[in-house]
MIBAFI-457983 format. One record per residue (C-alpha): residue in three letters; x, y, z negated. Coordinates in steps of 0.1 Angstrom, whole numbers, plus 5000, padded with zeros to 4 digits. Layout:
<recs>
ALAXYZ ...
</recs>
This chain:
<recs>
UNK055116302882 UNK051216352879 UNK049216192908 UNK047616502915 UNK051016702917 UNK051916412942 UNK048616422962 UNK048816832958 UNK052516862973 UNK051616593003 UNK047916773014 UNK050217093017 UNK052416943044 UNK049816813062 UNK048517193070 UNK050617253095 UNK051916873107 UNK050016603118 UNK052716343107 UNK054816343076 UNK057616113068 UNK058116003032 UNK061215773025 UNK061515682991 UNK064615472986 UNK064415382949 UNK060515292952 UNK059715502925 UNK055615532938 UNK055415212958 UNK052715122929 UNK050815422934 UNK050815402974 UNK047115282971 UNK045915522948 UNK046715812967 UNK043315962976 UNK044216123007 UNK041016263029 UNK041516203068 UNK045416073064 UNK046515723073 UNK048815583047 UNK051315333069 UNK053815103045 UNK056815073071 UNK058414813052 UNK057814533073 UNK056114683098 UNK056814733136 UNK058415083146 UNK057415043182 UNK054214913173 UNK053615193146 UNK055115443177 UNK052315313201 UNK050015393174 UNK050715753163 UNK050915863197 UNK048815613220 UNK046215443200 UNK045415763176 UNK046816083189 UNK044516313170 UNK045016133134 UNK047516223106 UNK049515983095 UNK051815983061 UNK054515703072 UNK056415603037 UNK059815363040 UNK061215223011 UNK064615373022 UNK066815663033 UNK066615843065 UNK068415603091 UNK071115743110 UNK070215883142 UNK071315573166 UNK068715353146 UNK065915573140 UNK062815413164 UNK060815703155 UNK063516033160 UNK061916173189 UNK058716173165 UNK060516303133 UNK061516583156 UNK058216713158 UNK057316623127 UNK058216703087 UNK059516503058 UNK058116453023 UNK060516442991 UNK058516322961 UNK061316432937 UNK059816702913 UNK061916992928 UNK060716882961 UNK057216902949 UNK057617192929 UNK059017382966 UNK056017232985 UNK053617342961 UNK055417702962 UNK055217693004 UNK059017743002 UNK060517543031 UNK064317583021 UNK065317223006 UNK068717382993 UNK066717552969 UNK065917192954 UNK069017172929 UNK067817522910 UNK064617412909 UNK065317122892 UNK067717312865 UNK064717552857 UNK062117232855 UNK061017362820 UNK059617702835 UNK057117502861 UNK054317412834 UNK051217552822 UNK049817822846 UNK053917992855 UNK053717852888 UNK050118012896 UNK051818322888 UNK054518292900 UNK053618152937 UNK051718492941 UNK055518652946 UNK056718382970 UNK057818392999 UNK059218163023 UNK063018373022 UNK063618302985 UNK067218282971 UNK068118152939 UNK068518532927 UNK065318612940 UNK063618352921 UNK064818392891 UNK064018712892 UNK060518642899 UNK060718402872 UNK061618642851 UNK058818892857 UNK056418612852 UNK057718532815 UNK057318922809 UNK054318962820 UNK055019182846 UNK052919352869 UNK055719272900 UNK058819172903 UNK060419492908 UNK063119562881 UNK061019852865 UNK058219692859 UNK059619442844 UNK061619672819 UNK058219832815 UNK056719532803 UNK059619432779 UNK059819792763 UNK056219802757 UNK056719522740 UNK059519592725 UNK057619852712 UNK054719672697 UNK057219492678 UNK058319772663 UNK055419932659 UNK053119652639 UNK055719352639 UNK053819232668 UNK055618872677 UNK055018902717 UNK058318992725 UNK060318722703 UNK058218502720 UNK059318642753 UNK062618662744 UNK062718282731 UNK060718162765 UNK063818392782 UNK066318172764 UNK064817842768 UNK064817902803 UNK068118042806 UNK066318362823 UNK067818592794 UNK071318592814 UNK069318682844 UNK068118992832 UNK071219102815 UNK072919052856 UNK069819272871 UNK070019542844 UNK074119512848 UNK074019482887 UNK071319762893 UNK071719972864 UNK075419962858 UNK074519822819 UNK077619672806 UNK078219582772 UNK079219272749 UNK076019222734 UNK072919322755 UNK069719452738 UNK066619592749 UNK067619852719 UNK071219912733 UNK069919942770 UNK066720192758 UNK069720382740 UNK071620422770 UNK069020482799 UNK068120762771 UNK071820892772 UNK072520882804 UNK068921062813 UNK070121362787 UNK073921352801 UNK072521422839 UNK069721662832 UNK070621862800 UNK073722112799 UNK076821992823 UNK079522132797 UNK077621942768 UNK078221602780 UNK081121482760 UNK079221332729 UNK077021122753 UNK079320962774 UNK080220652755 UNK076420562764 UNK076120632797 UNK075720402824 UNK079020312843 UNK078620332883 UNK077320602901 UNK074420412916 UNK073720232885 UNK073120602866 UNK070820672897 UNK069020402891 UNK068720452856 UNK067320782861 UNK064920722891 UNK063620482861 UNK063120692839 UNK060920942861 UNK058620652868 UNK058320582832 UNK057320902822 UNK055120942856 UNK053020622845 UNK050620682815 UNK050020332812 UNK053820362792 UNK053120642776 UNK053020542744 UNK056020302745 UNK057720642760 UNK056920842733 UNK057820602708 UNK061820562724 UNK061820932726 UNK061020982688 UNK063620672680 UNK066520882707 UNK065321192688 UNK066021122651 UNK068920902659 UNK070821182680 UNK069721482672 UNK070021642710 UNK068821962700 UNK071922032677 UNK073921982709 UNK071722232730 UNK070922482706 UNK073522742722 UNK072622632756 UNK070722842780 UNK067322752787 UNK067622742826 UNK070822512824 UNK068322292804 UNK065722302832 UNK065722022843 UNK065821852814 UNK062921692798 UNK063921362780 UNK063321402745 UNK060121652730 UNK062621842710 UNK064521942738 UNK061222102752 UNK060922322718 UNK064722442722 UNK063922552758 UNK060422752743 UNK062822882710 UNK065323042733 UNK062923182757 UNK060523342726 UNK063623462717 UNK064523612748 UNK061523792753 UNK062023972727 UNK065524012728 UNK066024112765 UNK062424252775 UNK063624502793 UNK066424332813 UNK064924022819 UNK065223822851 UNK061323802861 UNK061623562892 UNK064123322870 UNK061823352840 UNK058923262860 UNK060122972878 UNK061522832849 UNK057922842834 UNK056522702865 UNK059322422868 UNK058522302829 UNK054922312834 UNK054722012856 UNK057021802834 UNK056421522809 UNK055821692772 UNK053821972793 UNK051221692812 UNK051121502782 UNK050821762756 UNK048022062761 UNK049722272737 UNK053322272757 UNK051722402786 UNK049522642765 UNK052622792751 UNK054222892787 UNK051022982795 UNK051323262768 UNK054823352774 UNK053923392813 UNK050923652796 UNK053923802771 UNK056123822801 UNK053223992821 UNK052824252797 UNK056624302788 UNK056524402824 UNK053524642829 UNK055324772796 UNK058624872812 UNK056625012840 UNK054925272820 UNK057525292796 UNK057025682793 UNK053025642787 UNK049925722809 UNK050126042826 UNK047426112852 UNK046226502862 UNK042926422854 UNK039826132847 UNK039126032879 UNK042526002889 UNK042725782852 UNK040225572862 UNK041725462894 UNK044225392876 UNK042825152848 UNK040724982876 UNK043224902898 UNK046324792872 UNK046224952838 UNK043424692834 UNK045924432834 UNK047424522803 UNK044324382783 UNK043924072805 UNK047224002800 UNK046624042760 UNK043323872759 UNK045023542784 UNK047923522759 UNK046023522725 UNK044023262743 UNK046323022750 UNK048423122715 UNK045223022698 UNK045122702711 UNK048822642698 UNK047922772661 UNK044922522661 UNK047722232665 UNK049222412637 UNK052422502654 UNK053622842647 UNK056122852674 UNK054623142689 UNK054523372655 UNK057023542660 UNK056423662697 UNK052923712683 UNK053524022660 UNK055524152686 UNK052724102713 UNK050324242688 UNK052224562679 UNK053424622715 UNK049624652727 UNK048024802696 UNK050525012686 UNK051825112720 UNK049325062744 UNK046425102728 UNK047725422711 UNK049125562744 UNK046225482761 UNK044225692738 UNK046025952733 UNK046426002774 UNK042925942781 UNK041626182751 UNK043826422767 UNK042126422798 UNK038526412784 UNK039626722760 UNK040426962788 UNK038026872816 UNK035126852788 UNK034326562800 UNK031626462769 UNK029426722774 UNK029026642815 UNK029726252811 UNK030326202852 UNK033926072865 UNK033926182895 UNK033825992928 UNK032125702902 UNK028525582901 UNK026525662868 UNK025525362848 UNK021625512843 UNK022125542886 UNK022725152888 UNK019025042903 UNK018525342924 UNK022125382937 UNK023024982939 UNK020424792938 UNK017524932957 UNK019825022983 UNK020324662989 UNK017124663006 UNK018224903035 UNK019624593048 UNK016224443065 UNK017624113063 UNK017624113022 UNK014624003006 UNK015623932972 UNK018024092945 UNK019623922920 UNK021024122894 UNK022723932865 UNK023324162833 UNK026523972807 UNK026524162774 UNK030324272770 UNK031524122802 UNK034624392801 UNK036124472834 UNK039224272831 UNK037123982825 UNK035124042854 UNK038824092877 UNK039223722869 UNK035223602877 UNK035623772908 UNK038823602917 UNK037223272905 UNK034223342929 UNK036423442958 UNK038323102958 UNK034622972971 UNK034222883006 UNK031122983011 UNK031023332986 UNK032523692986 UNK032823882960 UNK033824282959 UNK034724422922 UNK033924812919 UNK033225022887 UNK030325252869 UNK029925492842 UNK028825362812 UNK026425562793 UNK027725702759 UNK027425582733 UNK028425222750 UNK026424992731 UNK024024702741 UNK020524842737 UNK021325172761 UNK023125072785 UNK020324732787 UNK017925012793 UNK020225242817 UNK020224932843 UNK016624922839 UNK014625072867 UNK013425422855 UNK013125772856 UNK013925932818 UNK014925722785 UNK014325832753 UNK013925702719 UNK010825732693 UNK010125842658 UNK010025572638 UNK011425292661 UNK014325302651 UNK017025262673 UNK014725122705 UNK015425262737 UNK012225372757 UNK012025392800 UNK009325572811 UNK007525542776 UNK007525162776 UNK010024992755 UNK013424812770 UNK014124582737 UNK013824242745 UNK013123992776 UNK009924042776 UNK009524432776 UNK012424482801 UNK010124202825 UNK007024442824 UNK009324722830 UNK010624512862 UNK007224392876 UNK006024752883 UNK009024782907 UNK008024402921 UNK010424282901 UNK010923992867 UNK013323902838 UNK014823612824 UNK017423462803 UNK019923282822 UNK019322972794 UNK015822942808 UNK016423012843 UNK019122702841 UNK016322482829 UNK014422512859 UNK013722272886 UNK014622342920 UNK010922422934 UNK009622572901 UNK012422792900 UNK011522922934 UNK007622922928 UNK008423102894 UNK010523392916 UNK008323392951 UNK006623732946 UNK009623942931 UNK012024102952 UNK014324222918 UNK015323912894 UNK017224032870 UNK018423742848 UNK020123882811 UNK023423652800 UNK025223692766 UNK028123502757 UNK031023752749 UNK028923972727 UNK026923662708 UNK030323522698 UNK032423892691 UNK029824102672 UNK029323922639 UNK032423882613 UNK032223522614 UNK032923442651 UNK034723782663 UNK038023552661 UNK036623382688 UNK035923652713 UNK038623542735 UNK037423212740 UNK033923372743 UNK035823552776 UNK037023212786 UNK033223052783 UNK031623342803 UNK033823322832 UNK032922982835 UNK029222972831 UNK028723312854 UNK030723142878 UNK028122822874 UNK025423072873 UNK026123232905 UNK026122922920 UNK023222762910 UNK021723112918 UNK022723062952 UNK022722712958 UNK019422622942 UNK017222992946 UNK018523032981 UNK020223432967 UNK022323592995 UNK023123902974 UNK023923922937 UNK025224172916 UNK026924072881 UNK026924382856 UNK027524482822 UNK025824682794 UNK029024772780 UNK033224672773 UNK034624602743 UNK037424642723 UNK039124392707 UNK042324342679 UNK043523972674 UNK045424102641 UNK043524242614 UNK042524622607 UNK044024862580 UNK042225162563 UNK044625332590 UNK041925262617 UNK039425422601 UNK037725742606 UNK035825922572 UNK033426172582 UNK034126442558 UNK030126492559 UNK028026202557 UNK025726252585 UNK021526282581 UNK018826212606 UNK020625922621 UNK018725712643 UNK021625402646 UNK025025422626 UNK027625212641 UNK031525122634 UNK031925312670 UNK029325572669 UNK026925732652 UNK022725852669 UNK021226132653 UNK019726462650 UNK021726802645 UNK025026582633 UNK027826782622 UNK031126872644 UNK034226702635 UNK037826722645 UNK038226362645 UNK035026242664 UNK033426342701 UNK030326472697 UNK027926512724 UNK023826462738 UNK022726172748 UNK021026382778 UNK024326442792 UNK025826102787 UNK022725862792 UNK020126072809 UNK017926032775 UNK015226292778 UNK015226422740 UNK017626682714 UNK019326302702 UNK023026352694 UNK025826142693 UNK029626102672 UNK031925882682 UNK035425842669 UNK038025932694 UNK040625682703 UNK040225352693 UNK039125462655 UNK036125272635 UNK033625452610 UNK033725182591 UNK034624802590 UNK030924602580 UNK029724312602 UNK033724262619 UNK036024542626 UNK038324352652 UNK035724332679 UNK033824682682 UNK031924842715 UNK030625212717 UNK033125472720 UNK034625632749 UNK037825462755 UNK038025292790 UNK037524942780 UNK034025022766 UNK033125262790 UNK034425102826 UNK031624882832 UNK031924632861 UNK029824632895 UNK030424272910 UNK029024222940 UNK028623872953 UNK027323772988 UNK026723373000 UNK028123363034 UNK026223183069 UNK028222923080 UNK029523133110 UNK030823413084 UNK031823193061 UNK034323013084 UNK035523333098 UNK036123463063 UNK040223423051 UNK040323113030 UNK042823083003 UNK044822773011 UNK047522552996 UNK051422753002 UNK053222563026 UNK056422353023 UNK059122313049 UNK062622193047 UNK065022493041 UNK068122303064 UNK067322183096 UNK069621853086 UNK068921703057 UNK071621473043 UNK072321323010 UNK076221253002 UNK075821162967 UNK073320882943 UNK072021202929 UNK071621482952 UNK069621782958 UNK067021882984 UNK066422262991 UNK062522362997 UNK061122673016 UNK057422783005 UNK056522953033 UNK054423253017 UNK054023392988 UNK050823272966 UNK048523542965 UNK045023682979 UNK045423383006 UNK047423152994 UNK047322902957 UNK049822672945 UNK050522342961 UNK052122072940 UNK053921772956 UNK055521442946 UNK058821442963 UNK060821102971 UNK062620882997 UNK061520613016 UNK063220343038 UNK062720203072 UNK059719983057 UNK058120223036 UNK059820113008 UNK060820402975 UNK064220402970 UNK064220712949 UNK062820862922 UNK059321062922 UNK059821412915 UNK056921612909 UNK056922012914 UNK054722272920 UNK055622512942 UNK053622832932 UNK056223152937 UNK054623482942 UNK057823672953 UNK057723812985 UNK061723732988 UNK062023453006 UNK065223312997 UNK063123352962 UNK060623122971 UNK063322852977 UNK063022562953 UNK066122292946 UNK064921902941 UNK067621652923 UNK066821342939 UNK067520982924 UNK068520722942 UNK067720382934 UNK070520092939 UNK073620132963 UNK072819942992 UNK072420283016 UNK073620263052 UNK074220593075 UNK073120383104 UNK069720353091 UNK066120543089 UNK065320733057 UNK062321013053 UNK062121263029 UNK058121233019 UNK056521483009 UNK053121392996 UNK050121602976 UNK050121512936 UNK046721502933 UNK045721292960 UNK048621112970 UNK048321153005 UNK050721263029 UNK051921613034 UNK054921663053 UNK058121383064 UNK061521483074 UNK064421233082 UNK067621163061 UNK070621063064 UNK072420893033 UNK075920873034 UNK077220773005 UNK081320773002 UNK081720562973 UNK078620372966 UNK080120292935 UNK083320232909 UNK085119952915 UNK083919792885 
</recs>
């Protein structure tokens, strides 16, 4: 034994006795007695010394001192021992290595001595730093070892899965580059007979028996056994050869197996086993007739995942008009917050498309007979309050469809074309033909007023000067988006509304006809007549100044105290510049194009969607820096214009041909035509700009009814300037900032809440379900809450899986709104007597929710063998 090992293992009794007996009866380290360097500790040889005298001495003489007393013999029997009332109070010293190796480890149990000794070759190097970290001073043999064993691995702790983390992950490098880190874990395992010790955990706590254990034969059957309990109940058969024997054990196994998947640190090692499971078994062959909601729980291997999205593509399209909508959608929700959804962006893009599909399948069979209203105004409700849906639901599906074609999946093609021809060849097409209907017999071109709705060329005198009635409001913010359609503006104002401290009111105008950007840009303008010039083209003109152009639509402003800018610039500014730069304007209008930049050019109109997705984001921002950093209480977002928009290409069938080609035209457009003394046809509206735009000259227009194009140059997909509702129904967003006194009296959307759907909640089984009552409905006031759901013991300790769910219903059933969580037990050593809480804590922040007690009563813990 090292001196320093012997000087190390003595200086640790001595912190908590003053005196310590040594007897060493085979004077093994008589010879080193005097070169023990021992700081403030008497060395006393009791060879030949005097007991009383050495008595008088400890406890007379030198009370305060510490004293190591060595005898060169064993412990005498009580009748003899001088110093037994001493030793009573004392400790004793063994200078064996076990004895050391238990002193240095502050474990006090002596018995433990005789294992020590038979695992001597793990206590070199830096193992017993490690491992002392994990001691304490209750350690059994089987506790040790355990610990021993998590220290040869490399594991974090001691508990079981991470040390199977940390010997699949490398198990996994091995495979992966022929890394030697686990045969050199495996040989250390051996050479410390530890190897039998983890083969006795996996078998004791997982139920792993076989001949000859693996890592690859025990990966295999946690696999199995994951597939056996979560995939279809009447497809288990082929699996059960590899599925883990006792009931607890299987638990266990699958409580494991959540935490694997929950813990990205693994993620790759998980991926890997998944892929090996995969092309060695071939689940989906098994499942392929299975229903996708006995599969729901289900989420072991990634093709599994694609056999629950084939059967519900399918099922769309097979049973659209019978389909289960609360079923479909909880499945959707329930797959969502699993493993190949959080770890892959283009599995939860894909339910996020057939939620849209789903969506629109249902506003489908709603109006399965077309749009029938008496006349436009009644129409127009209509679109504003839900036939608007039907495009946001198109435009929110393609999005997320897109994102799964860039990953070059083309799981989605199929429920594509039928997406594509059930909204341009049914709704688009009944749409039109309704809403032409309607315009036909009221005459509705030639006096261009719904009514009950606010003109477009009316917006600053009927909605924003108004503002000013209000004495408080000193400042106007008007923000203009080109092509901001009002379905994209539905989900900005939402957005907004989630905001504490905003509120936001979506309402409607008139757009002018034709509906394209430089006309309805002037029509917002403050003025009193537009017109356009000889010889200028296409530019708009408000009061004989022109409107193209920041800085023309800023002189405009000023003579009504008022100022322009591009939302780029005005996000460039510094706090104080920006409010120097607007002191002196009570109207700030501030012009924003994103949607219209990206749609109206052939090269990026594929992208308009995503242009839709980028707007709603930076109008969002833009409102509140607008707020936030320019002190606005009152801001209204507007458009020039819609759009329409195709994701598929056009034919020659979506054409209109004039049969005369048209002279005197002032703009010729794919959606409309400007001009002088045009000529009539059947196929086109035809109307004065006077009556549609307030433009104060003879100027015509021609537009193709329906959704028709004149002709296909510069894009054909993405087109604005007709009369169809999407172009036309231009958005009036009004947003307010809030005081603090309104703002906290304002509704606040908050998290659903979760409560425990039986009063008693008691689990008879290893795996066993939980039912879960959210309280209302998500909605206006109420967003999604997600939760990890698990039990804890009397100390806090987990002894279950972590389920994570997301409880985001929006049924007003409540026996709908009822979710069912499989728990996991993990190990069998459950007592009715005891404590047990359900926890129910917030995913994202992992704090604390809501706790109920359980009782576990387990019949049959286990098999009896």
């Amino acid at each position: 034994m090292q001196n320093q090992e012997l000087i190390a293992g003595i200086k640790a009794k001595f912190t908590d006795y003053r005196i310590v007996f040594w007897h060493d009866p085979d004077q093994r380290f008589v010879e080193e007695l005097d070169q023990l360097a021992l700081e403030n500790v008497t060395l006393l040889n009791i060879s030949n010394a005097s007991q009383l005298a050495t008595k008088k001495r400890i406890e007379i003489d030198e009370p305060e001192q510490q004293f190591l007393l060595w005898f060169p013999h064993d412990v005498p029997s009580p009748e003899l021992d001088w110093l037994r009332d001493i030793r009573l109070y004392s400790t004793e010293f063994h200078a064996d290595f076990a004895a050391i190796t238990l002193n240095a480890l502050g474990i006090p149990q002596l018995s433990l001595r005789d294992h020590i000794q038979r695992r001597k070759s793990f206590f070199k190097g830096k193992r017993p730093q490690a491992l002392k970290q994990w001691i304490t001073e209750q350690e059994t043999e089987d506790s040790l070892d355990k610990k021993m064993l998590a220290v040869i691995a490399g594991a974090k702790s001691f508990k079981t899965e991470d040390i199977l983390f940390s010997l699949i992950n490398q198990y996994v490098n091995q495979q992966q580059d022929d890394d030697s880190e686990l045969e050199n874990t495996q040989a250390m395992l051996k050479r410390h007979d530890l190897d039998s010790v983890l083969w006795k955990i996996a078998h004791d706590e997982l139920g792993y028996q076989t001949e000859q254990p693996s890592l690859e034969n025990l990966i295999l059957k946690l696999f199995c056994t994951d597939l056996s309990a979560q995939a279809d109940p009447q497809q288990r058969e082929w699996l059960e050869k590899n599925v883990l024997l006792t009931p607890s054990g299987r638990a266990s196994a699958l409580a494991f197996m959540v935490s694997w998947r929950a813990d990205r640190r693994y993620k790759a090692a998980y991926d890997y086993c998944a892929r090996w499971i995969q092309e060695a078994l071939h689940p989906e062959d098994h499942y392929r007739q299975s229903s996708p909601y006995v599969l729901h729980e289900c989420e072991t291997t990634e093709s599994i995942e694609q056999t629950i999205i084939r059967a519900l593509v399918t099922q769309l399209q097979e049973e659209s008009t019978t389909l289960d909508r609360e079923a479909f959608k909880k499945l959707l929700s329930e797959r969502q917050s699993k493993y190949w959804c959080q770890t892959r962006q283009e599995y939860y893009a894909i339910y996020d498309a057939l939620r849209q599909a789903e969506r629109l399948l249902h506003l489908r069979n709603r109006y399965i007979d077309g749009f029938h209203y008496p006349d436009s105004a009644t129409f127009w409700k209509a679109y504003c309050e839900e036939l608007f849906r039907f495009d946001q639901a198109y435009r929110l599906f393609n999005e997320s469809a897109l994102l799964v074609h860039s990953k070059g999946a083309m799981i989605l093609k199929s429920l594509d074309d039928y997406i594509e021809a059930l909204y341009s060849n049914w709704y688009l097409a009944e749409l039109s033909r309704s809403w032409n209907k309607v315009l036909e017999a009221e005459k509705r071109i030639q006096e261009w007023r719904i009514p009950g709705i606010p003109r477009q060329q009316d917006f600053y005198k009927e909605v924003v000067r108004p503002q000013f009635n209000n004495p408080q409001i000193k400042r106007v913010f008007v923000i203009i988006s080109d092509a901001l359609r009002y379905e994209v503006a539905e989900e900005l104002s939402n957005q907004i509304n989630k905001e504490k401290r905003f509120s936001a009111e979506l309402r409607s105008q008139t757009g002018v006809l034709p509906s394209y950007t430089q006309l309805g840009m002037a029509a917002l303008l403050p003025h009193e007549q537009l017109s356009y010039q000889k010889g200028n083209n296409d530019i708009v003109y408000a009061d004989g100044l022109s409107t193209s152009g920041i800085p023309n639509r800023d002189t405009i402003l000023k003579k009504f105290k008022g100022m322009g800018v591009k939302s780029d610039d005005l996000l460039k500014w510094k706090n104080q510049e920006g409010r120097d730069i607007i002191r002196d304007a009570e109207v700030v209008y501030i012009w924003h194009n994103t949607i219209d930049a990206m749609g109206d050019s052939a090269s990026t109109e594929e992208k308009t969607f995503e242009a839709c997705r980028s707007a709603v984001d930076e109008l969002k921002d833009l409102v509140t820096r607008v707020i936030n950093r320019l002190h606005a209480t009152r801001i209204i977002v507007t458009a020039d214009h819609g759009f329409l928009f195709q994701q598929q290409q056009l034919s020659t069938q979506d054409k209109t041909t004039l049969a005369i080609k048209p002279e005197n035209t002032i703009k010729n457009h794919k959606r409309f035509i400007i001009g002088h003394q045009l000529p009539a046809d059947d196929f086109c509206w035809k109307g004065k700009l006077a009556d549609t735009a307030g433009v104060a000259d003879e100027s015509e227009f021609l537009l193709p009814k329906g959704v028709q194009r004149f002709h296909f140059s510069g894009g054909a997909r993405f087109v604005h300037g007709g009369a169809m509702l999407q172009e036309v129904c231009v958005p009036v967003l009004q947003v307010k900032a809030l005081q603090k006194t309104a703002a906290e009296k304002q509704p606040q959307r908050r998290p659903v809440d979760i409560v425990a759907y039986h009063p008693v909640i008691k689990l008879v089984n290893n795996i066993d379900k939980v039912s879960l009552l959210q309280t209302h409905p998500v909605g206006e006031f109420y967003e999604p809450r997600t939760l990890n759901i698990f039990i804890v013991d009397e100390a806090n300790n987990v002894v279950s899986g972590k389920e994570k769910v997301s409880f985001d219903s929006d049924n007003d059933a409540m026996d709908k709104r009822v979710r069912d969580v499989t728990l996991k037990l993990i190990g069998a050593n459950f007592n009715r007597r005891n404590q047990y809480w359900l926890m129910l804590e917030d995913a994202q922040t992992e704090t604390g929710y809501q706790k109920y007690p359980v009782i576990i009563d387990l019949a049959f813990q286990d098999d009896f063998f």
